[in-house]
N, C-alpha and C positions, 0 to 999 in steps of 0.2 A: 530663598525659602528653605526651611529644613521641615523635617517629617519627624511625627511620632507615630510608633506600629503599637497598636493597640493589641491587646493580646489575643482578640479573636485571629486577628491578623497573624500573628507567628501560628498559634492551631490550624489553622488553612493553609499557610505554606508547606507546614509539615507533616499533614496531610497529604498531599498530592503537590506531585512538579506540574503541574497542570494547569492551574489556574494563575491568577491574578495577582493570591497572594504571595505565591512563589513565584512570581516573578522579581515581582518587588523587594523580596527576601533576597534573591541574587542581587538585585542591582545594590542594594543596603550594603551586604557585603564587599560586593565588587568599587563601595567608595563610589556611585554612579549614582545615589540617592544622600542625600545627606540628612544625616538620621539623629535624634537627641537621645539622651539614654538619659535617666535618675537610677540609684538604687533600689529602690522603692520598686518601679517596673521592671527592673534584672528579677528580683527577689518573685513578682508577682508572675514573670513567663514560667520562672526554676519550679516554683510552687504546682501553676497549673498542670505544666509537662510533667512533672513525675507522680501525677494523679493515678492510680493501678489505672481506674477506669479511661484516663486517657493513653495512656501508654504503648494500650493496644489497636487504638484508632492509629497509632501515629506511622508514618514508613520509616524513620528513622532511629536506630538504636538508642539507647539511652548514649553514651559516650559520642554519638554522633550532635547528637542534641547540644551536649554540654558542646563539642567545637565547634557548632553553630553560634552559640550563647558566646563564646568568648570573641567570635567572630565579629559578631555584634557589637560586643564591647570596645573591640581593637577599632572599630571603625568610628564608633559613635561619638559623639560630642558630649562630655556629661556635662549637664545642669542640675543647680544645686534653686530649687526654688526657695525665696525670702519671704512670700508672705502666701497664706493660709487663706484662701476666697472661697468660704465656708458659710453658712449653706448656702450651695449652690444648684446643684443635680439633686434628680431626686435621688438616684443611685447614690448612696455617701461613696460606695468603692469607687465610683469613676471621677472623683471632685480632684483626684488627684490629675490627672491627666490635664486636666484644663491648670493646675499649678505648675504642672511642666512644660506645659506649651507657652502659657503666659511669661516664663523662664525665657524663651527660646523666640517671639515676636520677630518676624513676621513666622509663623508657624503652622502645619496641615498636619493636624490629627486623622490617619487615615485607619480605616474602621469598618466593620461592619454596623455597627451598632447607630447607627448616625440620628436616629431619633431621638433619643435617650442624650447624646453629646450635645444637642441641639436645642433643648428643653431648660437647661438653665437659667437662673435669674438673672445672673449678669451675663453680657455679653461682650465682646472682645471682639475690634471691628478689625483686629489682624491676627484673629486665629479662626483657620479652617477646618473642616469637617466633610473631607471626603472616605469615598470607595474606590477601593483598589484600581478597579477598571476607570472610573474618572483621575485619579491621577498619572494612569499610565498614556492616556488619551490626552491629558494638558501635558507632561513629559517628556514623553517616549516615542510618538508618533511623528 
């Protein structure tokens, strides 16, 4: 199985060492989760983090951020998705996410957002759509 972190997921790791999704942020990096990366979602974490308004919710410096990101990257698997499964979400921004996982089969989109991921018209009987705390509970435990 390999994992996509969806980007509510990286805002709640860095956030707080606390919860779930920092948990799973370390094990990502630590190479203890195996994780998929696109361009596309490097570009969309870069974007959200250096938000003014996020910046200051965050615990981590900006330069801390970017070694996390490359951290990321140094670990990650990248996939280069071939086809375009359009319309699918109502969200247009999250149709991407189901082209990288699609990419990456057998795959676990882990997420806050799981309704909205969930809601699609097609559906994909080996890609997943969990929460941080369910994946660390099938995982980690």
């Amino acid at each position: 199985m390999k994992y996509l972190l969806d980007t509510c997921i990286i805002i709640s790791a860095l956030r707080s060492k606390q919860g779930a999704s920092h948990f799973l942020l370390r094990k990502a990096v630590l190479k203890q989760l195996p994780i998929i990366m696109h361009f596309k979602l490097l570009a969309e974490y870069r974007d959200v983090l250096t938000r003014s308004d996020m910046v200051s919710a965050l615990i981590y410096t900006a330069d801390e951020i970017e070694k996390i990101l490359i951290g990321l990257v140094n670990v990650a698997e990248e996939v280069n998705p071939h086809f375009l499964w359009r319309p699918n979400l109502k969200d247009e921004k999250d149709n991407f996410l189901i082209e990288i996982a699609v990419t990456s089969q057998p795959c676990t989109i882990i997420t806050h957002n799981i309704k909205d991921l969930l809601q699609g018209e097609l559906l994909f009987p080996s890609i997943f759509v969990k929460q941080p705390q369910e994946v660390i509970k099938e995982s980690f435990k």
